[in-house]
C-alpha positions as CSV (number, residue, x, y, z in Angstrom):
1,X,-7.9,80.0,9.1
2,X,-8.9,83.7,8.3
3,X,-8.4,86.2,11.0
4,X,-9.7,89.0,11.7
5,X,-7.9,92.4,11.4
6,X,-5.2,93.5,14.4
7,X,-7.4,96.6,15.1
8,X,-10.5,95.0,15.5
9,X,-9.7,92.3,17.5
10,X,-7.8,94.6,20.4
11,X,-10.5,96.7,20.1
12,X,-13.2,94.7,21.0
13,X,-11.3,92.8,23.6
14,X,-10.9,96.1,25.2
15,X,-14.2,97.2,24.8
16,X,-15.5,94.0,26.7
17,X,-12.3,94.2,29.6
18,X,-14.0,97.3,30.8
19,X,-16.8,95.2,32.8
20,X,-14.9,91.8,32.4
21,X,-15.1,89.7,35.5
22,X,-11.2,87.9,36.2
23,X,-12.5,84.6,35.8
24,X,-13.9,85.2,31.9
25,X,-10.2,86.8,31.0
26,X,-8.8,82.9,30.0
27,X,-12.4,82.8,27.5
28,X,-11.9,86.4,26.5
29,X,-7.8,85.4,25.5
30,X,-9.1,82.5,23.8
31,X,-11.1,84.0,21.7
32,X,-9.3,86.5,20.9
33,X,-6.6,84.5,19.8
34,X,-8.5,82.7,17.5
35,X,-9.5,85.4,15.8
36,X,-6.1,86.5,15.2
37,X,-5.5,83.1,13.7
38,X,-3.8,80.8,16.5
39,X,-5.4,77.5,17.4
40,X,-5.1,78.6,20.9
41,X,-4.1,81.3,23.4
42,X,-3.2,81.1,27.3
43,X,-2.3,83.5,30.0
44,X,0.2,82.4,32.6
45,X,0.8,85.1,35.6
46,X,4.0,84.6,37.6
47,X,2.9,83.7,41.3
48,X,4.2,86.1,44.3
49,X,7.9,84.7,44.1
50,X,8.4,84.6,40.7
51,X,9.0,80.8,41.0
52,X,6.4,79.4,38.7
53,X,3.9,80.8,36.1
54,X,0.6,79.6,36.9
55,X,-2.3,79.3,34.2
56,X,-5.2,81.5,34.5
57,X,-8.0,79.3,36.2
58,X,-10.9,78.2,33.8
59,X,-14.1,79.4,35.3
60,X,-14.5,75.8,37.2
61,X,-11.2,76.4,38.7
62,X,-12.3,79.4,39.9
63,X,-15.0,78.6,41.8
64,X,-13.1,76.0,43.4
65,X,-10.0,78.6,44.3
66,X,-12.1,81.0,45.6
67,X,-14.1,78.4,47.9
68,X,-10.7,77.9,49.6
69,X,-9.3,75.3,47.3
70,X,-5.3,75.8,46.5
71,X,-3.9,76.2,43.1
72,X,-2.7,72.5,43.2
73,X,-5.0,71.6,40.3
74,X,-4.1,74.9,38.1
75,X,-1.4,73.9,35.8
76,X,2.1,75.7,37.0
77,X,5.5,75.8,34.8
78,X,8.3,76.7,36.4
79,X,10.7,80.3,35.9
80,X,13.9,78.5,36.1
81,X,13.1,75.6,34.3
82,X,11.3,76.1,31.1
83,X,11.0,77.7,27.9
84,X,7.7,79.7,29.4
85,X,9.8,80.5,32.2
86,X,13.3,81.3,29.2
87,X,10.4,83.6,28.2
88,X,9.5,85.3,31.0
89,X,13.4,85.8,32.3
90,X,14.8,87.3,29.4
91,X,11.3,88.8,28.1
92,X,11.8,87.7,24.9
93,X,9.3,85.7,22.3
94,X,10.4,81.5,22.6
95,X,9.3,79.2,20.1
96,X,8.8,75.3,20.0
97,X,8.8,73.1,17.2
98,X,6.2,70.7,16.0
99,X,7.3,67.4,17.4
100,X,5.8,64.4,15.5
101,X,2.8,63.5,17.4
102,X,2.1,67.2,17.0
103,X,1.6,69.6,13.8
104,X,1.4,72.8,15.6
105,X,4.2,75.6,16.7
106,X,3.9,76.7,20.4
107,X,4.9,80.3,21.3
108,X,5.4,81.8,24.8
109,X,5.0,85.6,24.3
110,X,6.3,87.7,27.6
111,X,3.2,89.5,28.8
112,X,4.7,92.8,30.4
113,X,2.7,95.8,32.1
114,X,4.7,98.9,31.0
115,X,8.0,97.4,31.9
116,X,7.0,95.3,34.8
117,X,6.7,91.2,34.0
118,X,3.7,89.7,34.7
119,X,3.9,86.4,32.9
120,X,3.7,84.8,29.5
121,X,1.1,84.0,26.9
122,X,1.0,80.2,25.4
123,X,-0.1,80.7,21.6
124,X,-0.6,77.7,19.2
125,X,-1.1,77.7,15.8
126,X,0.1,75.5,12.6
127,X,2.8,78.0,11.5
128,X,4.3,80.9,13.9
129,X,5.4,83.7,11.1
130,X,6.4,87.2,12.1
131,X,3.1,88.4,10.9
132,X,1.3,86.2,13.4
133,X,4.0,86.9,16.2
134,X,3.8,90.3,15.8
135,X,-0.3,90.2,16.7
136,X,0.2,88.1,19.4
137,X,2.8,90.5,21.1
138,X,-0.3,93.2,20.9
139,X,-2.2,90.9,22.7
140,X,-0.1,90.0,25.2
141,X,0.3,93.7,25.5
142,X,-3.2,94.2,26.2
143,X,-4.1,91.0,28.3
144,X,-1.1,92.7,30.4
145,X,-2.8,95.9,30.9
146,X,-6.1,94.2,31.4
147,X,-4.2,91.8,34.5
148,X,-2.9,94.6,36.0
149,X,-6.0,96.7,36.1
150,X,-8.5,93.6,37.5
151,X,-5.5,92.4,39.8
152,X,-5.8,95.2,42.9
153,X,-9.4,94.4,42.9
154,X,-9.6,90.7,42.5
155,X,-9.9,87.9,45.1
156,X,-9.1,85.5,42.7
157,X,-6.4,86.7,40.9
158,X,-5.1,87.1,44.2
159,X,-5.5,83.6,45.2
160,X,-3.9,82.6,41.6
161,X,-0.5,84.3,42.6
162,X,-0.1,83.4,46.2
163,X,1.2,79.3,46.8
164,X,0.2,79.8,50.1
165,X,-1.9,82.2,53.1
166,X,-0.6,85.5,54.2
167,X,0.0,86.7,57.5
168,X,-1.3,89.8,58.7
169,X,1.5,91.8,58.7
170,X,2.4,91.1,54.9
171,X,-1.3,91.7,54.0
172,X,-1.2,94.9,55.3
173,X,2.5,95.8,53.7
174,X,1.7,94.1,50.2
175,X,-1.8,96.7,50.1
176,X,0.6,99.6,50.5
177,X,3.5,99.0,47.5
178,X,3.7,99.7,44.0
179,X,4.4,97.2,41.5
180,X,7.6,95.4,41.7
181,X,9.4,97.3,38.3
182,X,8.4,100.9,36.8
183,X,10.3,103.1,34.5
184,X,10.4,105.0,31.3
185,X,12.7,105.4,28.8
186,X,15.7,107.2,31.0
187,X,15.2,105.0,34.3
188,X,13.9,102.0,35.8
189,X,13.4,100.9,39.4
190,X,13.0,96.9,40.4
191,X,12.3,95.7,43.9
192,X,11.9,92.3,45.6
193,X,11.0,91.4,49.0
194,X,11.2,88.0,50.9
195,X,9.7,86.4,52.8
196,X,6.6,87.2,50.6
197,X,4.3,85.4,53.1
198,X,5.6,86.4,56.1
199,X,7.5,90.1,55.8
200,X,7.3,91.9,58.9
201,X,8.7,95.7,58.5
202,X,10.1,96.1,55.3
203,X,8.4,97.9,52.6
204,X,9.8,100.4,49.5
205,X,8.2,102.9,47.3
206,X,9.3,104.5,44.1
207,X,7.0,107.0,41.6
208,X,7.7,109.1,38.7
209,X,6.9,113.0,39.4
210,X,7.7,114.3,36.0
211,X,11.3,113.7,35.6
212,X,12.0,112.9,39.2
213,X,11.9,109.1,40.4
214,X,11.2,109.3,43.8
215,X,13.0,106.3,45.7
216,X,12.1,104.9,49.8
217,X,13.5,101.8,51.2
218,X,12.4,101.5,54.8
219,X,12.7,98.8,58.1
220,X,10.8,99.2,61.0
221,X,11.9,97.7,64.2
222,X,10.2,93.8,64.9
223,X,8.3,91.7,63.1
224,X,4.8,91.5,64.2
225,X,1.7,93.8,63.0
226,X,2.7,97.2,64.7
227,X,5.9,96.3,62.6
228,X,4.3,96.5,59.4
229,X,1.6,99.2,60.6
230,X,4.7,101.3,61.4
231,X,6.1,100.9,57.8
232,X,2.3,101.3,56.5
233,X,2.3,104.5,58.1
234,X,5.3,105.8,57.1
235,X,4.8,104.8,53.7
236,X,1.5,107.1,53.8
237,X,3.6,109.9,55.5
238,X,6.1,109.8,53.2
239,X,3.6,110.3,50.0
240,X,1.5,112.2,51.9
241,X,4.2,115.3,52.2
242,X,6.0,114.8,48.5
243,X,2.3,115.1,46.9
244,X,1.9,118.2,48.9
245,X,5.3,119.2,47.3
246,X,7.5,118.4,50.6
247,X,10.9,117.8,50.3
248,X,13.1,115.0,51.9
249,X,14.2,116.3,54.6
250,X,10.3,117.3,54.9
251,X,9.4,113.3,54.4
252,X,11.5,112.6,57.2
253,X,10.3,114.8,59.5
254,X,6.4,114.0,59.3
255,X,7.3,110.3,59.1
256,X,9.1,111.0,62.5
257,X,5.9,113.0,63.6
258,X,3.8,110.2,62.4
259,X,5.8,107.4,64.7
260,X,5.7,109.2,67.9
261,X,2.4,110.3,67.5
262,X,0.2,107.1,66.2
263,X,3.2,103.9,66.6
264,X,6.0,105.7,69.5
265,X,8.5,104.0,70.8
266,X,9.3,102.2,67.5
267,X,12.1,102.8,65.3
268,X,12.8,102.7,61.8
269,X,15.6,102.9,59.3
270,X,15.3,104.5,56.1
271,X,16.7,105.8,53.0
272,X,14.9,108.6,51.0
273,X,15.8,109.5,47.6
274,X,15.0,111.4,44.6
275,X,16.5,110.8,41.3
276,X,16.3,113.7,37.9
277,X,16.3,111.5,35.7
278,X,17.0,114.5,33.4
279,X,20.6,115.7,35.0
280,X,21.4,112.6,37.0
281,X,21.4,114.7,40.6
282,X,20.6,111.8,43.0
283,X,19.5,113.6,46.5
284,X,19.2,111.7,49.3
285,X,18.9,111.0,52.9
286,X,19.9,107.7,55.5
287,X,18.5,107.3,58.5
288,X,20.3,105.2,60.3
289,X,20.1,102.5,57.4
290,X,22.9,101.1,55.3
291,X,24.2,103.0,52.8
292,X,23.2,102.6,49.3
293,X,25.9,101.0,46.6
294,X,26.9,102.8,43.4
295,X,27.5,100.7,40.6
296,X,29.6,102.2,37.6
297,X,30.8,100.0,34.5
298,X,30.0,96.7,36.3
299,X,31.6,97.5,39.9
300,X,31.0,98.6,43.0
301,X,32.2,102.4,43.6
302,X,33.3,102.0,47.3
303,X,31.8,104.3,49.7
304,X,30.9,106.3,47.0
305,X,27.1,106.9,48.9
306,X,28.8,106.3,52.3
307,X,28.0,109.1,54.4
308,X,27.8,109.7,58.0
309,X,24.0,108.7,58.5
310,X,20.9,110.4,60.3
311,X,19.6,108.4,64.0
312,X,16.6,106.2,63.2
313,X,13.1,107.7,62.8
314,X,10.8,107.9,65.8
315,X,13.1,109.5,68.0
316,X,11.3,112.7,68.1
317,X,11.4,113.4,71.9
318,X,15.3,113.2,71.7
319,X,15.6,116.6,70.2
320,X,16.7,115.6,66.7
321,X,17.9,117.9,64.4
322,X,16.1,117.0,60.8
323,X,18.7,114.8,58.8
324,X,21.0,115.8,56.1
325,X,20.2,116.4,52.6
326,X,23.1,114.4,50.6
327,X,23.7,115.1,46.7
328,X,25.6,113.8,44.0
329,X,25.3,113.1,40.2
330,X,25.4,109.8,39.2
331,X,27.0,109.2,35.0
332,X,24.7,107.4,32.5
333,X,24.6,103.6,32.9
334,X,24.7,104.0,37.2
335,X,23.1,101.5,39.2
336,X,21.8,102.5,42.7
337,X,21.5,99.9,44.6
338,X,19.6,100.5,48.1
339,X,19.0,97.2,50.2
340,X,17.9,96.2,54.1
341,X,20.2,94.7,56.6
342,X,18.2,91.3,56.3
343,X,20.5,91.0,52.7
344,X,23.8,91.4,54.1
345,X,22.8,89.7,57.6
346,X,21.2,86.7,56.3
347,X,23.4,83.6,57.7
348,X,24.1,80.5,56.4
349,X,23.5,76.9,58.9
350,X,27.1,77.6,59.6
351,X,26.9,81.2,60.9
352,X,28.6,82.5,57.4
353,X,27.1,86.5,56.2
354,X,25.9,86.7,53.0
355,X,27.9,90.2,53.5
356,X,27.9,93.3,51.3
357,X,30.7,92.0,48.9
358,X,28.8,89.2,47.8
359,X,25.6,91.1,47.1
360,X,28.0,93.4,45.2
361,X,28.9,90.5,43.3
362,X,26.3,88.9,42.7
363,X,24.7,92.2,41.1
364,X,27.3,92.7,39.4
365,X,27.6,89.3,38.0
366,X,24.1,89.9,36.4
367,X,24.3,92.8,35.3
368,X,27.2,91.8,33.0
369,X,25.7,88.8,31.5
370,X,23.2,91.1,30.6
371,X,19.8,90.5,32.9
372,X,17.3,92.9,33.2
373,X,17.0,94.6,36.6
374,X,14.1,92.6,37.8
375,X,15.2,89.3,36.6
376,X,18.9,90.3,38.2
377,X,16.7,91.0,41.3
378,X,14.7,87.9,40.9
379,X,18.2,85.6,40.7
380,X,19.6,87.7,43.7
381,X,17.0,87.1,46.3
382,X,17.5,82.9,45.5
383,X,20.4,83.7,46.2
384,X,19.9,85.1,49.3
385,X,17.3,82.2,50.3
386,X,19.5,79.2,49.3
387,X,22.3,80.8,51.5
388,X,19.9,80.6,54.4
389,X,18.7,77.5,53.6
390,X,15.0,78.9,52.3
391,X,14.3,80.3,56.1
392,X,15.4,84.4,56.5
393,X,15.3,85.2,60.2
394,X,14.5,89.1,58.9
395,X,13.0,90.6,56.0
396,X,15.3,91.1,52.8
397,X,14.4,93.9,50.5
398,X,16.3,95.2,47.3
399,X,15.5,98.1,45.1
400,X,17.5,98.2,41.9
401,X,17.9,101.7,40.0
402,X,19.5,102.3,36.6
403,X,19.8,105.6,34.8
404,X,19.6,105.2,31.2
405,X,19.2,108.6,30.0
406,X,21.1,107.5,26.2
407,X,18.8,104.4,26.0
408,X,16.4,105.0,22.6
C-alpha cells in the first residue's frame, strides 16, 4: 500500500481537528492511518479509574451514549490484563504476532498528552517496521493532543470515560482539577483520587510558573456538596492569589478569608507547596494536614518534612496567626510524596490501617521496579481499595512529585 508522507498526513488531520466534532475523531484516526500505510487504526481512552481502555464510540455508538445508553456495548480491554493495557502501563510500543487465521501485525501505541496517559492506539497492518512504528507514534501524539483539547468540552467523551453517574459533589470537584500527570523535563507531578464517583472534599492542584511547580493537596471537612464547594472554593482562592503573585503564606490566608466568608464554620486541611525545580528549594506550608513523605534512594526519609503543623483553615475568628513558611532543598531523584488521611485511615473488614508504613512501601516498592509515577500511583490506589474491600469510607488522594533535574 503507498502512503502518504508523515508531514502531510499530521498536517491535514490537524487542520480538520480544529472544527472536528468528538464523535468523527475514530473516522478522522482511521483515515489517517491508512494513509500512513496501516490496514487500520483505533483510539482507546482509559476510563476515569484507569481500569479499562475503552474504544472510541463509532458515530452509532454515540448517539446511543449520549441518549443515556452505557458504555456496555463499546468494546473495553482491560489495564491490568492485556497487552493494550502492558502498553498503556509501561508507555511503551507492544506488538502482536500474526497468528494463523490472521496475516496482519497488531500494534498498541501509548497515546500520551505531554506526559499524562490517556490511552493507547490499535494499529494493524501486514508488516509493523520501525519506519511504520515510528509514524504511528506521531499519530498517537497528535490524536493525544486532539483528546485532550475536545475532552473539557465534550459530553460524550465524558460519558466514554465514566462506567458509571457522578454525584454532585464529584462533578463539581472533577470541573476544578488539572490533569492527573504534568511535568517537563526536571519534574513531574501524578495524582489520583478515589472514590472517582463519589469524592466528597478532596481535591489537589499543581502548575508550572516558570521553573516553580506549584503543589496543593487539600480535605475539607464532610462529604456532602458544601464539602466539595468548600474545596472548590479554595481551590479558586488558592490560584486566585499565586496568579496575582501571592505567596503561600498569602494562599493560606485568603483561602481562610474565603471559608469564613462564603462556606464558615467548615474546616479544611491542607498542604501548600512550591517546588524550583531549578535549585530543588521545596517551600511549604501544613495546615493541620499530615505531613508529606520524602523519599531518597528508594526509602522513606523519616520525619524529614515533619514539622509542627498550622490549625486547619477556616478558623479565622480564632485570631490565627498566618502559618509558617517551611523550607528545605530536596537532592536530585527526591520523591515528595503529599497524601490525605483517607490513605493511611482506610481500614480493612477487620479494622486493620492501611497506615503510613505501608503506603511508604508500597511507593517505594514501585518505584524500584521501575514504574512511572502515575502508573506507581495507579497500582497504589488498588491497593488501597482492595484493602478496603473496594468501599473507602473517606476520600483518598495522592500526589506524587519527582525532581529530575539530571534527566536528558
Amino acid at each position: 500500500m503507498e502512503s502518504d508522507t508523515l508531514g502531510s498526513v499530521l498536517a491535514d488531520v490537524l487542520a480538520s481537528s480544529h472544527r472536528l466534532a468528538p464523535h468523527a475523531i475514530p473516522d478522522l484516526v482511521q483515515d489517517a492511518g491508512r494513509r500512513l500505510g496501516l490496514s487500520g487504526a483505533r483510539a482507546y481512552v482509559a476510563d476515569l479509574q484507569q481500569r479499562d481502555l475503552v474504544a472510541l464510540p463509532s458515530p452509532e455508538q454515540a448517539r446511543r451514549l449520549v441518549a443515556g445508553g452505557g458504555i456496555a456495548d463499546l468494546e473495553t480491554l482491560p489495564v491490568d490484563n492485556s497487552l493494550a493495557g502492558r502498553a498503556y502501563r509501561v508507555e511503551t510500543v507492544q506488538l502482536s504476532r500474526p497468528d494463523a487465521d490472521d496475516s496482519e501485525w497488531t500494534g498498541w501505541v501509548p497515546v500520551v498528552d505531554g506526559i499524562g496517559r490517556v490511552g493507547v492506539l490499535r494499529v494493524t497492518a501486514p508488516e509493523l517496521d520501525a519506519s511504520l512504528l515510528h509514524r504511528c507514534e506521531a499519530l498517537a501524539d497528535l490524536v493525544a493532543m486532539i483528546l485532550a483539547a475536545k475532552q473539557p468540552y465534550s459530553d460524550l467523551l465524558a460519558r466514554t470515560l465514566r462506567t458509571r453517574p457522578m454525584s454532585l459533589q464529584s462533578e463539581l470537584l472533577w470541573a476544578f482539577l488539572p490533569p492527573r500527570t504534568i511535568g517537563t523535563a526536571a519534574v513531574t507531578s501524578s495524582a489520583v483520587l478515589e472514590p472517582a464517583y463519589e469524592v466528597g472534599g478532596d481535591a489537589y492542584d499543581h502548575s508550572l510558573a516558570g521553573e516553580v511547580l506549584h503543589l496543593t493537596l487539600l480535605d475539607a471537612m464532610g462529604h456532602d456538596l458544601a464539602s466539595g464547594g468548600c474545596s472548590a472554593a479554595a481551590l479558586a482562592a488558592c490560584r486566585s492569589t499565586r496568579r496575582a503573585g501571592g505567596r503561600l503564606d498569602d494562599i493560606a490566608v485568603e483561602i481562610d478569608r474565603t471559608l469564613d466568608r462564603w462556606i464558615p464554620e467548615r474546616l479544611l486541611t491542607c498542604v501548600i507547596a512550591d517546588l524550583d525545580t531549578t535549585t530543588g528549594r521545596l517551600d511549604w506550608i501544613n495546615c493541620g494536614h499530615p505531613p508529606p513523605l520524602l523519599i531518597r534512594d528508594r526509602r522513606v526519609v523519616t520525619g524529614a518534612l515533619g514539622r509542627t503543623p498550622h490549625p486547619p483553615l477556616g478558623l479565622t475568628g480564632y485570631d490565627v496567626p498566618p502559618p509558617h513558611v517551611h523550607s528545605t532543598h530536596l537532592q536530585p531523584g527526591d520523591r515528595l510524596l503529599l497524601f490525605t488521611d483517607g490513605v493511611t485511615d482506610a481500614r480493612s473488614a477487620t479494622g486493620e490501617l492501611f497506615g503510613e508504613q505501608r503506603l511508604a512501601d508500597a511507593v517505594v516498592r514501585a518505584l524500584t521496579d521501575g514504574l512511572p509515577a502515575p502508573e506507581a500511583l495507579r497500582r497504589l490506589i488498588q491497593q488501597i481499595l482492595v484493602h478496603q474491600d473496594q468501599r473507602l469510607n473517606d476520600d483518598a488522594t495522592i500526589l506524587l512529585t519527582e525532581w529530575h533535574p539530571l534527566r536528558p
